[in-house]
N, C-alpha and C positions, 0 to 999 in steps of 0.2 A: 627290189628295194622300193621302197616309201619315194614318193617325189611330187610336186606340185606344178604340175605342168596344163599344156591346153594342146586341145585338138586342130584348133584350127583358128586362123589372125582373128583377134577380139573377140574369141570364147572365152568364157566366166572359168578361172584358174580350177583346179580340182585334184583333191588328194587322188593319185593313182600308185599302182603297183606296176613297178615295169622291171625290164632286163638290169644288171646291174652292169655297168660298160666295162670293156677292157682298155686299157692302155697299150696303145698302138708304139709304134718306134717313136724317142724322142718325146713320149708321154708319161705323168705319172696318173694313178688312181690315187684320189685321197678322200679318207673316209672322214665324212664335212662330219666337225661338231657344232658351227655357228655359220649362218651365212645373210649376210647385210643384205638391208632392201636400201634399192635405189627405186626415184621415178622414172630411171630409164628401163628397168624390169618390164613396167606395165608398159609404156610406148613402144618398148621390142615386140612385147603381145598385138597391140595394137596397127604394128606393122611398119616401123620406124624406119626396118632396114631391107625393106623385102624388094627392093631397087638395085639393090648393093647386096646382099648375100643370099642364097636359099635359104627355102626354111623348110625344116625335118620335123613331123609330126608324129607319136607326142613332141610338144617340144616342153622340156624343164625349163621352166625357168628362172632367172637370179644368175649373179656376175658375180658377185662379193664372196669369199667365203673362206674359213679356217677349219684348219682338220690335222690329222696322222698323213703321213703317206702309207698308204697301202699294198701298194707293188709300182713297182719302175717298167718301165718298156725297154726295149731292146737300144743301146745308145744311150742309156741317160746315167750316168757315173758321181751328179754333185747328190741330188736330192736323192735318201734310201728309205728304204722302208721303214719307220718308227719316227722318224723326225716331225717335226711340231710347224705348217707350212701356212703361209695366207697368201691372198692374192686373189687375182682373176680369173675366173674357168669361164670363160664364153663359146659356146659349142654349137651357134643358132643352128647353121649348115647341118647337124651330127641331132641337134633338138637336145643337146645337152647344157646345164647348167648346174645351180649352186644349188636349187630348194629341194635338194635330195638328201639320203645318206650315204651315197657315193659321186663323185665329180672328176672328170677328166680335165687335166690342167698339160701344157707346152712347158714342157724340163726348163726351156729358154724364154718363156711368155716372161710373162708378169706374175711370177711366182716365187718367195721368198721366203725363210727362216721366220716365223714369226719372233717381234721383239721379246725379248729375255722378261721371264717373270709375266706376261701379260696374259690374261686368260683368253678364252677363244670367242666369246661374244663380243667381248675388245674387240682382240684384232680382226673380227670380220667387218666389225663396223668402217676400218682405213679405207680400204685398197682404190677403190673407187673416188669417196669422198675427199680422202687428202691429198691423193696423185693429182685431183684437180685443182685444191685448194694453191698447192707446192706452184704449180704452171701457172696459173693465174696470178699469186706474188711477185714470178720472176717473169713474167711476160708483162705485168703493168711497169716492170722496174721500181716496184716500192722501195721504197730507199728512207734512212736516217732525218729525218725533222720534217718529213712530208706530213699533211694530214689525209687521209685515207676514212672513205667513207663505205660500209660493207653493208649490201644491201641483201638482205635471207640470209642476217647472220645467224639465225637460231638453227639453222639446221645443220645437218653433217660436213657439207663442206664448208658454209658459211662461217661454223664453229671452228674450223682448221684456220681457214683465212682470218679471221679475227687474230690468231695463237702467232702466226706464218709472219701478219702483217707486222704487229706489234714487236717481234723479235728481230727486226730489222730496225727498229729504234722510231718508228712512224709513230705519227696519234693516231690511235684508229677510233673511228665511232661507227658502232655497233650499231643497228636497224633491230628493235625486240618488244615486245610488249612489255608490260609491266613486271611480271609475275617472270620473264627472266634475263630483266636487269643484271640482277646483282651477280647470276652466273656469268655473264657475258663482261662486266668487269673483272673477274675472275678468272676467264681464262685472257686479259690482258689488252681489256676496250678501256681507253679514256675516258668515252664520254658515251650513253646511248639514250637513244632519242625512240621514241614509243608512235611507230606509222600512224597507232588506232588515235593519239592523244590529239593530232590536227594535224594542219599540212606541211611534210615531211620538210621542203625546202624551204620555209619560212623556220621550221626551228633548228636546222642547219644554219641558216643564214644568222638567225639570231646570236650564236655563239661566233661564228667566221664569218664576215660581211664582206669579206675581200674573197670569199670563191676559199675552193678546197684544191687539193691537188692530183685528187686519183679516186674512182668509184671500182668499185669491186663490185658485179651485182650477177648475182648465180639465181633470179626470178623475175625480174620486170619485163615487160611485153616491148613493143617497139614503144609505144604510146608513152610509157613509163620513162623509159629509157630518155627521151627528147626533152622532158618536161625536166630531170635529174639533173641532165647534162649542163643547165644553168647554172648550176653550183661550182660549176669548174671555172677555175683561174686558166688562161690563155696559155696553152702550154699542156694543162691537164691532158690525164689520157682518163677513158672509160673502156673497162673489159665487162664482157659479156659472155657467161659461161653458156650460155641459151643462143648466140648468134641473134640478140635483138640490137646488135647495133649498125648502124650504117656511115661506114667511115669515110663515106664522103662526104655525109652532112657535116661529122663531124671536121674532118681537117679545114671548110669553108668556116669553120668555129674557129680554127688555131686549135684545136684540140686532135686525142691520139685517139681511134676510136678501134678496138681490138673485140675480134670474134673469136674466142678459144676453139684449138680442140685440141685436147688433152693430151698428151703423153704419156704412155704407159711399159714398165721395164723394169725387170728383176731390181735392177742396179737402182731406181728411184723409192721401191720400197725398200731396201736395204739401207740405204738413207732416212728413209720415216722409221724405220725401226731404230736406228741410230738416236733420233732426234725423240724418240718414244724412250728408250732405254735413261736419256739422260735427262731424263724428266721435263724435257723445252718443249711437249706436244704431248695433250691430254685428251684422251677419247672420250667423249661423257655417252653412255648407252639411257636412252631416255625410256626405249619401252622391249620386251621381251616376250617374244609370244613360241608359243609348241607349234610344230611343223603340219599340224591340221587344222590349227585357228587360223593359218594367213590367207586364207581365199575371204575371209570376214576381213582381216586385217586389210587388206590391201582396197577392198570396198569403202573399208574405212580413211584410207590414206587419200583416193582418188576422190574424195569428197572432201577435203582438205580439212579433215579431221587431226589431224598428225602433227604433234611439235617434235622436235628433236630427231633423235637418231634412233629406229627401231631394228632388231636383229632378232632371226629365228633361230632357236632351239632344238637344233636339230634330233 
């Protein structure tokens, strides 16, 4: 099979031909039609987790993806062959993943029926992005008449959390450039303020002088984070999908200072597909590329070339 993998920690990605995997007990095979790029793809390359798991060379890789199922393993009785699946195949230990045209996925992981009527560039774009987006809402405790400030909302998960926050009955104001404002009202921002236009907490302040009440921020450094954190009313909380906060600076603030890590579970995509089905959660696919332009692509993305949400064609 076709697949874009790397030799060895922070080798330059590369179309190969390898074995097609089998599905072991408790596994399915799914034959990927689209699979989402995260920036944790390249920092798994780069060796994010090689502390914490082996790593198997080639390794494939990519986490996101939608397909067929292809054959079932020994023990797995929900998901059959022909059914329409998305979710997460993360395989580092095994060097498998999504940027193939086959993926080994846990019957019991974080794999789920994709939403009804949604095509497969869609739903590969979720599984990652909105699992995070979904925990991050309900770990800040966004709540009805707060204002909510989202920082990297123009990207996958940022775009969820904008959708997430707002459906809670919050203000949210969006963090976006010019050119996409008007999407970002759209999927359900009050107000968005343009980083590039001047400095961010003076035109924050300028509308709310009395502080905000919750930052959602899935990009700023520690550095960022500190300077941000001034926007908040005593009481505020700041989540940090990056772990750049330090919540002991913060609580010496009165403030809630929250380091994610995600939660991921059949049962929570089965929920975004709920909230997908009834039109409360929009995936916008910003760019589309064939399964042997992403070693260009992802060159492209680590030079911070990239707006939106991009997914390979597989």
């Amino acid at each position: 099979m076709r697949a874009i993998a790397v030799s060895e920690v922070g080798a330059t990605p590369t179309l190969m031909n390898l074995p097609t995997p089998a599905p072991g007990p408790g596994e399915i095979l799914v034959k990927v039609v689209a699979a989402g790029i995260n920036p944790f793809d390249w920092k798994i390359v780069d060796g994010a987790l090689k502390d914490s798991v082996p790593y198997s060379f080639p390794l494939i890789m990519g986490v996101d993806g939608a397909g067929v199922v292809e054959a079932a393993g020994e023990g797995v009785t929900d998901l059959r062959a022909g059914e329409q699946v998305y979710g997460q195949f993360f395989g580092v230990p095994r060097g498998l993943g999504s940027y193939a045209e086959y993926a080994i996925a846990k019957a019991d992981g974080p794999v789920a029926r994709m939403p009804q009527g949604m095509i497969y560039t869609q739903a590969a774009a979720v599984p990652t992005a909105t699992m995070t987006a979904y925990n991050a809402v309900r770990l800040a405790n966004v709540d009805e008449g707060q204002t909510v400030l989202v920082v990297g909302a123009t990207g996958g998960v940022g775009q969820s959390v904008v959708q997430l926050a707002g459906a809670t009955g919050a203000k949210v104001i969006a963090t976006a450039r010019a050119d996409m404002a008007e999407e970002m009202r759209e999927l359900g921002a009050a107000e968005v303020v343009d980083y590039a236009a001047g400095d961010l907490n003076e035109q924050v302040l300028r509308a709310h002088a009395d502080g905000i009440d919750a930052i959602l921020d899935v990009v700023s450094d520690k550095t960022g984070v500190e300077r941000l954190a001034a926007l908040l009313r005593p009481g505020g909380v700041y989540l940090s999908t990056i772990w750049s906060v330090n919540p002991d600076a913060m609580a010496a603030q009165e403030l809630r200072g929250v380091n994610m890590d995600s939660e991921a579970s059949a049962e929570l995509l089965e929920t975004i597909a709920g909230l997908i089905d009834a039109g409360k959660l929009k995936v916008h696919v910003h760019h589309e590329v064939a399964l042997e332009d992403v070693p260009a692509e992802i060159m492209r993305m680590r030079a911070g070339g990239a707006r939106g949400k991009t997914v390979i064609r597989v």
